[in-house]
Each structure stands twice: as structure tokens, then as C-alpha cells.
N, C-alpha and C positions, 0 to 999 in steps of 0.2 A: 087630481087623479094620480094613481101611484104607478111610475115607473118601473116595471121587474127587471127592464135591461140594465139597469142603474142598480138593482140594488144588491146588496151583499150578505151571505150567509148571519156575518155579524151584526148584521143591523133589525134583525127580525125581531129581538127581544125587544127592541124602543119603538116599533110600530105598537100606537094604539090599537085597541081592539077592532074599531072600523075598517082601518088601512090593514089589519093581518086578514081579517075577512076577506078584502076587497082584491091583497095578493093570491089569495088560497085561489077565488073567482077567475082571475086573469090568469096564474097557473097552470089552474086544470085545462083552461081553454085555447093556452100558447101550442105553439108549435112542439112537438118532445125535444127536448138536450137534455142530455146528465146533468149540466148546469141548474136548470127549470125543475127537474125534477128531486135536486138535492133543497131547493129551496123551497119547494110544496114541501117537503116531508119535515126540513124545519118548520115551516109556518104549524103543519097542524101539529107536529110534539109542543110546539107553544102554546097554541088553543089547548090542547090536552092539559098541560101544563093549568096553564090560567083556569082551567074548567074545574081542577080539581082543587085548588086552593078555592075556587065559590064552594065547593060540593061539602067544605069541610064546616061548615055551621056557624063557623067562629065570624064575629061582626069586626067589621072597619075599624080606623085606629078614629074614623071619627065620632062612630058609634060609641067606642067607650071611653071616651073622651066626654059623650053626653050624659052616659050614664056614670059613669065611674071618676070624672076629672078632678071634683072635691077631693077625692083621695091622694093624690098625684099631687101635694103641694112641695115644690119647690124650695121654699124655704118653711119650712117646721119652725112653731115656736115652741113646741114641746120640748126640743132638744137640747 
């Protein structure tokens, strides 16, 4: 379970998706401080953040990695 008293504006970026969900969760339900509320407002510009990079269509580097890795060789002997 994720500590909010412990954690720092900095460290919002390297919570997986689970654990940003689960501070947004404990957040909204904590006590109010300026402190608790600057880190809800990080948490969701992160979600916002991550939501819009899904929203943009383009597939994983391991998706085209399956479609496209033939291409991607390393060493060429053509050259």
C-alpha cells in the first residue's frame, strides 16, 4: 500500500499506473494540507499526461518491433 505521507512531488512520474490511481484514491480522501493537495494535482496532470499519449493511436515500441523489426537491422549487408 502506498504511503502519501512519505511521498514526494518528485516521485509521481515513476509511480506505475496502479499506485498513481491508488494516490489520486488516498488523496482525495486524506485530510486537506497545501502539501496533499499539490500532490493530487500532480497525480492527475500525470494521468492527464499518460491518457493522452494512449489517446494518440500510435502503437508500443513492442508493437512495432512485431510489425516492423525486419526493418530495424542492426547490421546491413547492403552497405
Amino acid at each position: 500500500m502506498l504511503n502519501i505521507n512519505n511521498l514526494r512531488h518528485d516521485e509521481i512520474q515513476n509511480l506505475t499506473n496502479d499506485e498513481l490511481h491508488e494516490a489520486v484514491a488516498l488523496l482525495e480522501n486524506a485530510q486537506p494540507s497545501e502539501r496533499q493537495a499539490q500532490l493530487l494535482n500532480r497525480a492527475l496532470d500525470e494521468i492527464d499526461e499518460r491518457e493522452q499519449w494512449q489517446d494518440e493511436g500510435q502503437p508500443d515500441w513492442a508493437q512495432e518491433w512485431e510489425d516492423f523489426g525486419e526493418v530495424y537491422d542492426d547490421d546491413p549487408t547492403y552497405i
